[in-house]
ROLUM-197375 format. One line per 2 residues: number of its first residue (from 1); their letters; for each residue x, y, z of N, C-alpha, C, O. Coordinates in steps of 0.02 Angstrom, whole numbers. Example, Ala and Ser with C-alpha at 12.3 -4.5 7.8 and 13.67 -1.06 7.14 Angstrom:
<rs>
1	as	660/-284/390/615/-225/390/660/-165/390/712/-166/423; 642/-112/354/684/-53/357/645/2/394/670/57/402 .
</rs>
This chain:
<rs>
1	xx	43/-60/0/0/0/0/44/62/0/87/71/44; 34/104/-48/63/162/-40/48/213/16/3/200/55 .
3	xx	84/270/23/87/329/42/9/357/48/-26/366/98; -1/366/-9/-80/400/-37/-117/354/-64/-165/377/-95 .
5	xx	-111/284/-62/-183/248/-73/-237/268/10/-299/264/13; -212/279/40/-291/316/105/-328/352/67/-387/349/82 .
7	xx	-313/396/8/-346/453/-7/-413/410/-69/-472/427/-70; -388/363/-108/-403/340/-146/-469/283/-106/-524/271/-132 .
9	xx	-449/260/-51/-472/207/20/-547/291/22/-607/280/18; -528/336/25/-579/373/80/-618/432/0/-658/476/14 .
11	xx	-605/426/-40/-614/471/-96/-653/428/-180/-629/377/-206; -689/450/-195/-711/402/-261/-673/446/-311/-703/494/-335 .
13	xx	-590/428/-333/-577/464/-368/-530/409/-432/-492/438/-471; -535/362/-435/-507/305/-453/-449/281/-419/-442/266/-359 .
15	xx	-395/277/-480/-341/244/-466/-287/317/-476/-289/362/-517; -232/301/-410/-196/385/-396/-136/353/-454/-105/302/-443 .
17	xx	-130/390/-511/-79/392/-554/9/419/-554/57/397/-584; 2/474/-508/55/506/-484/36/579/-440/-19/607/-431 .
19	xx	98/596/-418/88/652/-349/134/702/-363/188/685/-387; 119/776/-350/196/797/-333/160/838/-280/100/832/-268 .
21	xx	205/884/-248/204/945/-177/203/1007/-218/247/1016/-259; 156/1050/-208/138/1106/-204/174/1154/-147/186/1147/-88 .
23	xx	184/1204/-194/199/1270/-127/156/1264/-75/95/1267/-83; 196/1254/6/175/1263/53/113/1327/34/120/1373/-6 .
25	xx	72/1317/65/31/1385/76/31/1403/160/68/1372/198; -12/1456/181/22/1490/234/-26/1442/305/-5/1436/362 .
27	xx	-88/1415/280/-138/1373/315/-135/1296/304/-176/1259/332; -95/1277/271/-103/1201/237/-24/1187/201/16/1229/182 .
29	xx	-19/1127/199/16/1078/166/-15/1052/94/-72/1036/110; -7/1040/23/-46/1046/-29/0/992/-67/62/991/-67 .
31	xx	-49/939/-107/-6/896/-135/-51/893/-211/-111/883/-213; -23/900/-249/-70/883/-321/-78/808/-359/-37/793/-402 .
33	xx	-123/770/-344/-139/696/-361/-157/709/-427/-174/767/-438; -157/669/-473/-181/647/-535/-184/580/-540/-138/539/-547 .
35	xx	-276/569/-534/-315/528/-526/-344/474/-600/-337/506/-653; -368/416/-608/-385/409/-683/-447/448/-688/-472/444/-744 .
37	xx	-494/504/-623/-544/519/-648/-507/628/-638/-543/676/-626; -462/629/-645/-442/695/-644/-412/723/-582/-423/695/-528 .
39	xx	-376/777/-586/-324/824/-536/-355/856/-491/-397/901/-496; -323/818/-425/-362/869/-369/-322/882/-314/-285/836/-295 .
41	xx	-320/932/-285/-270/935/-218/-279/929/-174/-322/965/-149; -250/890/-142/-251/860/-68/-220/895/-13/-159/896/-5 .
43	xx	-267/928/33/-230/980/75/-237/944/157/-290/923/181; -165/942/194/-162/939/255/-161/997/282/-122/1040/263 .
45	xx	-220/1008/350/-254/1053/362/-226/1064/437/-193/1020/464; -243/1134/476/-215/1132/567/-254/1095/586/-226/1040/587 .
47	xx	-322/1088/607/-371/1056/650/-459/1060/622/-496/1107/605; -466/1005/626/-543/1018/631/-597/1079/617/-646/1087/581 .
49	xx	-564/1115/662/-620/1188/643/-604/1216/591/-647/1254/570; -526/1207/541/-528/1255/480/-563/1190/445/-600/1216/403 .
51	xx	-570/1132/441/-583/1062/396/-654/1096/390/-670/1117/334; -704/1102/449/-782/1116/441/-784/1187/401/-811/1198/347 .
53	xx	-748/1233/443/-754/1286/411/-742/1292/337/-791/1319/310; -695/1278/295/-685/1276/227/-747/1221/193/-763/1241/137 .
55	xx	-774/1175/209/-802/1137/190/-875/1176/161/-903/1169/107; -901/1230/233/-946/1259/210/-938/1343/170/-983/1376/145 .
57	xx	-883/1354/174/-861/1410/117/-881/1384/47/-932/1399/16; -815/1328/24/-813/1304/-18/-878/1273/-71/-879/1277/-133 .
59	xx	-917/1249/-38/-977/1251/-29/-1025/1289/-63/-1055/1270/-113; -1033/1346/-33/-1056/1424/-50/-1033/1448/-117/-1062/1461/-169 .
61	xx	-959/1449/-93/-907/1492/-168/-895/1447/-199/-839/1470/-210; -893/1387/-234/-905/1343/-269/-966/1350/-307/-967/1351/-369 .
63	xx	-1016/1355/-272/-1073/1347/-314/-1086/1421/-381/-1109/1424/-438; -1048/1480/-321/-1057/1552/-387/-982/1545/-443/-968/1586/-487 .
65	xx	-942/1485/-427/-902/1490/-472/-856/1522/-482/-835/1540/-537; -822/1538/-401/-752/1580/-389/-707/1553/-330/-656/1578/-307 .
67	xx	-751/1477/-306/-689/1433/-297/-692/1368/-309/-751/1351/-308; -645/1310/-324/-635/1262/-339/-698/1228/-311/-741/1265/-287 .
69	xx	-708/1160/-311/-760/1116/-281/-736/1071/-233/-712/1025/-265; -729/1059/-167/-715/1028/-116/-766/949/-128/-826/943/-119 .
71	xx	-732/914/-143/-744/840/-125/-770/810/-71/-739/820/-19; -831/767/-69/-844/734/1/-808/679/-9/-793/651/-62 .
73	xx	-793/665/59/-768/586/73/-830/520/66/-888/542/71; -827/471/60/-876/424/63/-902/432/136/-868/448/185 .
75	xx	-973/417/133/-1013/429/199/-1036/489/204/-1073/505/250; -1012/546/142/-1019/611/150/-985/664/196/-1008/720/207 .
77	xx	-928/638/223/-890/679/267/-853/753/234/-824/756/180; -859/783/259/-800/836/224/-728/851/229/-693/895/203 .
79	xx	-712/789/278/-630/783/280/-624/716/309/-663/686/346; -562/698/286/-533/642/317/-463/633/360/-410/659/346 .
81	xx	-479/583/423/-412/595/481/-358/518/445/-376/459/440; -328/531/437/-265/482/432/-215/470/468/-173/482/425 .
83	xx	-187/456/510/-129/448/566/-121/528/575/-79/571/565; -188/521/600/-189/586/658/-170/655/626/-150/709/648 .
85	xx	-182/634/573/-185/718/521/-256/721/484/-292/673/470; -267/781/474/-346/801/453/-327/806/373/-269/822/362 .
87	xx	-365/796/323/-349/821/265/-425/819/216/-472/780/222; -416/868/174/-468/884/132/-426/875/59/-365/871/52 .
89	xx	-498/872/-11/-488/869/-77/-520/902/-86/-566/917/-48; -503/935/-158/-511/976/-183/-522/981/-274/-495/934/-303 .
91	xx	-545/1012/-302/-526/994/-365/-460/1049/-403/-458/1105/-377; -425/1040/-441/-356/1045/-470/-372/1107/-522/-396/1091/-576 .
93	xx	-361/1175/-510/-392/1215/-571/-320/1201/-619/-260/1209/-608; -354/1178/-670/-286/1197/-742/-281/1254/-775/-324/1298/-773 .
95	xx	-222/1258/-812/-225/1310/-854/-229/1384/-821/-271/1425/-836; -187/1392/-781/-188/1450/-720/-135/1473/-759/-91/1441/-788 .
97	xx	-146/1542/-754/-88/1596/-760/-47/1602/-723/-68/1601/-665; 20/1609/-729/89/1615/-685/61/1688/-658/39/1726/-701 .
99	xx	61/1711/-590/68/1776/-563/79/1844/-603/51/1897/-616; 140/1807/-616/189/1853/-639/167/1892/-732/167/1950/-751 .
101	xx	155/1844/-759/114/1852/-807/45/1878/-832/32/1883/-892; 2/1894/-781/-48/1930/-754/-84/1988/-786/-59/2040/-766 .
103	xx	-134/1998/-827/-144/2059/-850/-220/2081/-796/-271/2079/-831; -231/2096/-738/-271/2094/-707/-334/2121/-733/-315/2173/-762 .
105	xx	-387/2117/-738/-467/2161/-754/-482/2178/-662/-500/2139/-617; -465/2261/-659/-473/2247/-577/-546/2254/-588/-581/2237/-540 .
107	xx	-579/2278/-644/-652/2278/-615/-687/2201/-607/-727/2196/-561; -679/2154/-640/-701/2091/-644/-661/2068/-553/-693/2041/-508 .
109	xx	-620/2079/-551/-585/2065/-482/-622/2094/-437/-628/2068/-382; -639/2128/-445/-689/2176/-385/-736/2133/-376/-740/2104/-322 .
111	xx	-780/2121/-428/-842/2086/-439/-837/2027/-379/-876/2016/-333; -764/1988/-401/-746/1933/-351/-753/1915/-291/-774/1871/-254 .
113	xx	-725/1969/-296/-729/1968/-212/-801/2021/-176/-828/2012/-121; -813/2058/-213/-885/2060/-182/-933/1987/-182/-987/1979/-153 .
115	xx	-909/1955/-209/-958/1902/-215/-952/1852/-170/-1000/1817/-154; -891/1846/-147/-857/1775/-72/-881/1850/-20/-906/1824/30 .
117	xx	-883/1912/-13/-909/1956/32/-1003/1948/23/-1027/1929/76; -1035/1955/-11/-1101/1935/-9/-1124/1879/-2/-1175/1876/33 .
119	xx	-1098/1817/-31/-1134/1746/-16/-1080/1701/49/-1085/1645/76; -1029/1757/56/-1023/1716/137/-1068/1751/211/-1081/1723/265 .
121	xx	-1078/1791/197/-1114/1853/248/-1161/1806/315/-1152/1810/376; -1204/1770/284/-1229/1740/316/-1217/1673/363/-1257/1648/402 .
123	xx	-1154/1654/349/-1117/1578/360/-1100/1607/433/-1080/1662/453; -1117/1544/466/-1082/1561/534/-1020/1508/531/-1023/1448/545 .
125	xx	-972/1542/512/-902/1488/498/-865/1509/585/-878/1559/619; -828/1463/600/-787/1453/671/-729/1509/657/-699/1518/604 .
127	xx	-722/1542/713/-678/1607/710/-590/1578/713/-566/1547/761; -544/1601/635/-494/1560/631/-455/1627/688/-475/1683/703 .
129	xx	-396/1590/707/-348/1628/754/-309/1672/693/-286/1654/639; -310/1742/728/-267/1787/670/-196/1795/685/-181/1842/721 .
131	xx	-135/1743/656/-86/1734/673/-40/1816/663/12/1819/695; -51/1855/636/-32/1915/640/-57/1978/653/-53/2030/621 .
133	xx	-96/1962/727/-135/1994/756/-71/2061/762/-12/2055/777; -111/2124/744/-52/2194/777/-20/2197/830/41/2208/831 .
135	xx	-64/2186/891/-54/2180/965/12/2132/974/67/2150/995; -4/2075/955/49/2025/959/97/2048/930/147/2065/963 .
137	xx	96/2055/859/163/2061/822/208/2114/850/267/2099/854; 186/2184/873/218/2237/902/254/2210/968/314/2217/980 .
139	xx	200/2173/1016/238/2149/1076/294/2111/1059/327/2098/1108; 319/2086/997/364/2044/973/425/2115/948/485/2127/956 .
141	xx	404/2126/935/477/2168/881/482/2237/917/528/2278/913; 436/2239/948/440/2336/973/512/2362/1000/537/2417/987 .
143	xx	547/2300/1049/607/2318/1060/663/2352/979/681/2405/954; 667/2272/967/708/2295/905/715/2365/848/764/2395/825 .
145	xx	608/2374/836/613/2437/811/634/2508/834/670/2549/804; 602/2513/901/631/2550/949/694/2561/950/703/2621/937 .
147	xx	749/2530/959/811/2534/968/855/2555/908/911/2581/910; 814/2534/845/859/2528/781/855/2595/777/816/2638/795 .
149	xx	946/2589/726/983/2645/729/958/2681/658/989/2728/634; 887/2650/624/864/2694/572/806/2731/594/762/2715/634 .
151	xx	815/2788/556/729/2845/594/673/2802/549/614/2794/564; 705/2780/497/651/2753/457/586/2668/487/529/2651/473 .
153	xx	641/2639/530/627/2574/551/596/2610/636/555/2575/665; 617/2671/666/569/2695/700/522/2706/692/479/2686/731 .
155	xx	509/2741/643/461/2776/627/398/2735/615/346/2758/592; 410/2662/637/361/2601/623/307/2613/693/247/2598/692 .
157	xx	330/2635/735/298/2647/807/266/2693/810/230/2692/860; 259/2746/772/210/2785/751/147/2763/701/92/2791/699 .
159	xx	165/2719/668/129/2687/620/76/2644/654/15/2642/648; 123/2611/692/73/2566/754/19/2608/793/-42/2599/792 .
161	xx	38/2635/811/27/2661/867/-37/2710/826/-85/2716/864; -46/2737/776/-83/2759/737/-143/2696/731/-196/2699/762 .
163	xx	-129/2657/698/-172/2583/655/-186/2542/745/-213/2487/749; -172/2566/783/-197/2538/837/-268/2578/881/-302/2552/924 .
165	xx	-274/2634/859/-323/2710/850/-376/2712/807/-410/2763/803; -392/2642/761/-411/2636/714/-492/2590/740/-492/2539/774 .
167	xx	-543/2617/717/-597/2574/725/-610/2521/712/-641/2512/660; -588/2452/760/-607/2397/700/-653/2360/696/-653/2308/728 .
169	xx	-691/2373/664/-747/2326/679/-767/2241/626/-755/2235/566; -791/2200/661/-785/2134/655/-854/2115/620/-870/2060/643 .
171	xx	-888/2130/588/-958/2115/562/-957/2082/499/-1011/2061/480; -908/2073/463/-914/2019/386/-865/1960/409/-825/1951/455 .
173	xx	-887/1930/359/-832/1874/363/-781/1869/296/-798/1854/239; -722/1883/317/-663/1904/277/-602/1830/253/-597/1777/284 .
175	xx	-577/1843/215/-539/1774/206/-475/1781/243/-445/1732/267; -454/1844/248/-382/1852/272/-331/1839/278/-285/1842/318 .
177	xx	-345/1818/221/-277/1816/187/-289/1830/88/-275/1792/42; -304/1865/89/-318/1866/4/-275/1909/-38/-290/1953/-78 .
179	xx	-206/1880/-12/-166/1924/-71/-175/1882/-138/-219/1840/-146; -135/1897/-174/-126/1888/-235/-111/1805/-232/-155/1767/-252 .
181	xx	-30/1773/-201/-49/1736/-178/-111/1662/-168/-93/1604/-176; -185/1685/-150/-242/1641/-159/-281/1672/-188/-341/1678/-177 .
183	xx	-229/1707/-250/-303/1700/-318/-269/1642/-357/-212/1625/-341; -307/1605/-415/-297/1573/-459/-329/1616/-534/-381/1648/-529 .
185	xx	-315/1615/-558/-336/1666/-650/-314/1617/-716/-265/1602/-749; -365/1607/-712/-391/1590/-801/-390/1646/-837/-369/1702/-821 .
187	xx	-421/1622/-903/-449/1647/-953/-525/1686/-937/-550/1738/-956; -545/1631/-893/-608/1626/-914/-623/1648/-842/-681/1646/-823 .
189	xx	-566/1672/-797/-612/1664/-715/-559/1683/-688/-508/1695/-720; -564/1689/-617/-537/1732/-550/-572/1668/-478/-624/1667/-445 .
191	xx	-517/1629/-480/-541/1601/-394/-489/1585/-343/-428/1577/-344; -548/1584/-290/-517/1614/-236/-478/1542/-196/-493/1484/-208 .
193	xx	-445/1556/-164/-414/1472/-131/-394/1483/-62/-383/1542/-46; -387/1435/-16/-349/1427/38/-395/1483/99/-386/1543/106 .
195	xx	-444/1438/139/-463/1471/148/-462/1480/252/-506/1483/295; -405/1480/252/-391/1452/333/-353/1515/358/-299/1511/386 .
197	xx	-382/1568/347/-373/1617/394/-433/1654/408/-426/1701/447; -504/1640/379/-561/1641/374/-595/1661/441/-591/1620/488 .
199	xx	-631/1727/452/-642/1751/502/-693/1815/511/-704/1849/460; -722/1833/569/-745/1884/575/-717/1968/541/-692/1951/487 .
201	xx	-712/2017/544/-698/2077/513/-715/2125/479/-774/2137/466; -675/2153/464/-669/2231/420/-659/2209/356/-604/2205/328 .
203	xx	-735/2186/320/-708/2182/224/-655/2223/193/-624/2204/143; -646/2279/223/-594/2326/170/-518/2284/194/-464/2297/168 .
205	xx	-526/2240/240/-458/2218/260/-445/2179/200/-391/2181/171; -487/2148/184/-480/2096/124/-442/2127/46/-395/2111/10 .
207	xx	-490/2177/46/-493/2226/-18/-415/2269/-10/-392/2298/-59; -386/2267/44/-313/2301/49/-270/2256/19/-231/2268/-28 .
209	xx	-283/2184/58/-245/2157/55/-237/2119/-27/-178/2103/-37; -282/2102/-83/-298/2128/-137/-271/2177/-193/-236/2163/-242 .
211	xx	-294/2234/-174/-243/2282/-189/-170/2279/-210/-140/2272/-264; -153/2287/-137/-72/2295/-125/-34/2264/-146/23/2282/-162 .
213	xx	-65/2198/-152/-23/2142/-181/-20/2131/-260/32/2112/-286; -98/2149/-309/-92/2165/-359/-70/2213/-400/-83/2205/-459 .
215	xx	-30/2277/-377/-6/2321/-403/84/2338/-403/122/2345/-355; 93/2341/-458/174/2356/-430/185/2402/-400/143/2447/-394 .
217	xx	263/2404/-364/280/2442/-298/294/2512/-347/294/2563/-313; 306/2523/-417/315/2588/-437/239/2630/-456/226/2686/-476 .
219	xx	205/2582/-440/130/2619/-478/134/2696/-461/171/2717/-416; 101/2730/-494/109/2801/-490/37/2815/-463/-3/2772/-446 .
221	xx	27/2885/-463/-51/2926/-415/-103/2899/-466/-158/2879/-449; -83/2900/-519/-137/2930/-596/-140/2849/-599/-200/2836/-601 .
223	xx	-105/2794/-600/-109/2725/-605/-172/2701/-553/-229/2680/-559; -127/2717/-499/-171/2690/-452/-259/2730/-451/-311/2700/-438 .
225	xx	-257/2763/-459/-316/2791/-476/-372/2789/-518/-428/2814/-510; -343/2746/-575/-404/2724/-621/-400/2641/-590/-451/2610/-576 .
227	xx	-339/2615/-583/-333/2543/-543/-407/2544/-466/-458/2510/-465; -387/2585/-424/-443/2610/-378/-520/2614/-392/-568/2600/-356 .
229	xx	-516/2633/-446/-587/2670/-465/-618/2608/-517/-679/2599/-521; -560/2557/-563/-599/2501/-595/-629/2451/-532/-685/2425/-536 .
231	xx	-585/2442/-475/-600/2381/-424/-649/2408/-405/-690/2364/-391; -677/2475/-394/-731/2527/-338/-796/2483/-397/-843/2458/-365 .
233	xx	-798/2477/-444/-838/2496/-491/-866/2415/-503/-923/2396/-512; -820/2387/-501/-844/2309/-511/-873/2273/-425/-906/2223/-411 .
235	xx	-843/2321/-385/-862/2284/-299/-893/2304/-262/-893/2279/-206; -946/2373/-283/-998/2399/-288/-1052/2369/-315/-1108/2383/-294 .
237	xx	-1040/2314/-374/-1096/2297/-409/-1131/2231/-360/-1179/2199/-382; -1104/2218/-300/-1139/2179/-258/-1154/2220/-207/-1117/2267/-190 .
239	xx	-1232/2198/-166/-1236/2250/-107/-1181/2255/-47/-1195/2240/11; -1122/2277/-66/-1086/2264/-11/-1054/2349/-22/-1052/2377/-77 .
241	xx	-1029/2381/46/-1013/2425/65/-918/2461/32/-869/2433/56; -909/2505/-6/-848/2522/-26/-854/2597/8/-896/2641/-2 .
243	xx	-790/2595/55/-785/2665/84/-715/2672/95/-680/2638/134; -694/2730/50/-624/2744/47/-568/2769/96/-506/2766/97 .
245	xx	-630/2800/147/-557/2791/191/-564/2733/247/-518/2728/288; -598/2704/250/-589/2632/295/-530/2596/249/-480/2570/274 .
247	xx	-544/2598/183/-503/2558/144/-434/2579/155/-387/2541/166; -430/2652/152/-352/2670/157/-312/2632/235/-259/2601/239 .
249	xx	-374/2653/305/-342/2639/358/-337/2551/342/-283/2529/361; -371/2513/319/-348/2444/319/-301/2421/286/-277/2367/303 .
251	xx	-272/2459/223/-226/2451/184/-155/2470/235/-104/2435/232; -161/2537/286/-106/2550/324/-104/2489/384/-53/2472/413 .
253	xx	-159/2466/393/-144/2413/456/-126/2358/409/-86/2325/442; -134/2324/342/-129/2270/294/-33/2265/285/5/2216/279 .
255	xx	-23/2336/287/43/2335/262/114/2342/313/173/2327/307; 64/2380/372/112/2372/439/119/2310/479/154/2308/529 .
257	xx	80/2250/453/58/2194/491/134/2169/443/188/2151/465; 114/2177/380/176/2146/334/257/2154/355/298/2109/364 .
259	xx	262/2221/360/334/2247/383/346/2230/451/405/2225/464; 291/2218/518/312/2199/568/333/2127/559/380/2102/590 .
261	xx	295/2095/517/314/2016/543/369/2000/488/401/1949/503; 387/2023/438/445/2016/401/512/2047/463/565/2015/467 .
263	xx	503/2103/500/574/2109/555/556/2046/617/611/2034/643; 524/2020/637/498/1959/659/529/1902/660/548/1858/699 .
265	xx	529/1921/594/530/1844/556/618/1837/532/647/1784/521; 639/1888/529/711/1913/480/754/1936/511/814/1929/500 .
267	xx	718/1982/577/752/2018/604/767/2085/557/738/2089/503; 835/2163/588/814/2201/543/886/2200/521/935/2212/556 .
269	xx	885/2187/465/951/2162/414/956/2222/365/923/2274/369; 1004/2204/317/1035/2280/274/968/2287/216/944/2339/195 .
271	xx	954/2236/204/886/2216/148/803/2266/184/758/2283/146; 800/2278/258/745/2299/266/733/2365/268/677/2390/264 .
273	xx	790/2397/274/765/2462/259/728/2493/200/673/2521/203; 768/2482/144/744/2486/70/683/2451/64/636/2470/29 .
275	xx	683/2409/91/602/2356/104/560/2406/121/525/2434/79; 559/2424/191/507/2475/239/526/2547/195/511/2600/223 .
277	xx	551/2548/144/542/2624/134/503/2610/66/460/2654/58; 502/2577/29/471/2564/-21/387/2569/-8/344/2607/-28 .
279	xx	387/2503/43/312/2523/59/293/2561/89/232/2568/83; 321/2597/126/291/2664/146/287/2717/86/264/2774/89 .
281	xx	307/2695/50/296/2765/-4/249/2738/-49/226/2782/-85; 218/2661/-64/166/2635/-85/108/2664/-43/77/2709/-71 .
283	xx	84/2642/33/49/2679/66/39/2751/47/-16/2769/26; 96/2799/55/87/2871/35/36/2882/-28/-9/2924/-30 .
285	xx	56/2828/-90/14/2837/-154/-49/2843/-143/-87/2881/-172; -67/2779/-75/-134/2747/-94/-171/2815/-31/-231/2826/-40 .
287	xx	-143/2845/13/-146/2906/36/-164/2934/-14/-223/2921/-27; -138/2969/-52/-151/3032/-112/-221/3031/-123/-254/3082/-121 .
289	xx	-253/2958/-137/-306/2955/-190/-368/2923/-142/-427/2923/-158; -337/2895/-78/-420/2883/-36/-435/2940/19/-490/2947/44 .
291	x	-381/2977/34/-411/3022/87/-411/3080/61/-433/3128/93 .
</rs>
């Protein structure tokens, strides 16, 4: 018995033909099977509550056709335990565009994600832990920024300390994690993936995080501004709420969460300055044109 005949034991998917490993993602472990009845990915999951929780996303956003289709197990389960690991299937989107290659429609992108913001609204999904909560991450690095011998890597404690002043309120349910990252792009489509940071919130957190990640770091005022105004225009067209300066303050808490846990994570090396000054002058842009 192989490795991955369990999956084949707990899945009506035939006979498993071959495997390889997928980029870690930031919630899951991801393996791509090719089955004699077609490609699907097999994700090892943290626990139980993201297994239910994605099951009934997937579910939802599956059915409007902006995320993949989650597989039941026989018996109808929505995940299966194997030597004490949880894991879910998935189906395999093909024919995906490299990132990098990307010609984005932000208004069709808008549309997108207004749409996992309107048909999740109602889901009472289990509240995921926000591993880069502000509070936390600052209690982690505050020394280091504090002390460093750049005004620029100070000047992060004002930033905090600002985005901590900030109203936040918890009333949608956000994916949180939706950079660029867990989109997938066709031809023909925009879906959404990986859905284990999934939680209460501030929709514009989503829509920052979105953003920031789809635009290059040189975009200019006049770029970002019709870029702004195509996403406003397509994520409007669902009843869901677009307000520009909530968006700006979530984009400043989206991007200080980034730079704290990269000195965190890295510590503050010769590489982060030019890092933290870059995006602060991205922020400044997106300043110009929402407030």
């Amino acid at each position: 018995m192989t490795d991955l005949d369990f999956v084949a034991d707990h899945y009506d998917i035939g006979k498993i033909l071959s495997r390889k490993a997928l980029q870690k993602g930031s919630s899951s472990n991801a393996m791509l099977i090719h089955a004699t009845t077609g490609k699907y990915v097999l994700r090892e999951l943290r626990n139980e509550q993201q297994a239910l929780s994605e099951h009934e996303l997937y579910k939802v956003l599956a059915s409007v056709r902006i995320s993949p289709n989650m597989l039941q197990a026989r018996g109808g389960l929505p995940y299966i335990l194997y030597n004490h690991k949880i894991y879910n299937l998935q189906t395999y989107i093909d024919h995906t565009i490299p990132h990098d290659q990307v010609r984005v429609d932000f208004a069709r992108l808008g549309k997108v994600i207004s749409n996992f913001h309107q048909f999740t609204e109602h889901l009472d999904v289990p509240q995921q832990e926000d591993r880069f909560a502000l509070p936390q991450l600052w209690s982690e690095v505050s020394a280091k920024v504090n002390n460093s011998l750049s005004e620029e890597i100070r000047a992060l404690a004002g930033h905090t300390e600002q985005c901590m002043e900030y109203n936040m309120e918890y009333s949608a349910v956000i994916h949180g994690d939706l950079g660029i990252w867990n989109l997938l792009f066709t031809e023909e489509a925009v879906q959404i993936i990986d859905m284990g940071e999934v939680r209460r919130g501030n929709h514009h957190f989503d829509l920052a995080a979105v953003l920031t990640s789809t635009i290059r770091p040189s975009v200019t005022v006049r770029e970002l501004e019709t870029i702004v105004a195509d996403f406003e225009r397509g994520y409007v067209q669902g009843d869901v709420v677009f307000n520009r300066g909530e968006l700006f303050q979530q984009i400043h808490v989206w991007m200080l969460r980034g730079l704290l846990a990269v000195i965190r994570e890295r510590g503050i090396v010769p590489q982060t300055i030019p890092y933290v000054r870059r995006n602060l002058e991205v922020l400044q842009t997106f300043n110009a044109i929402l407030n």
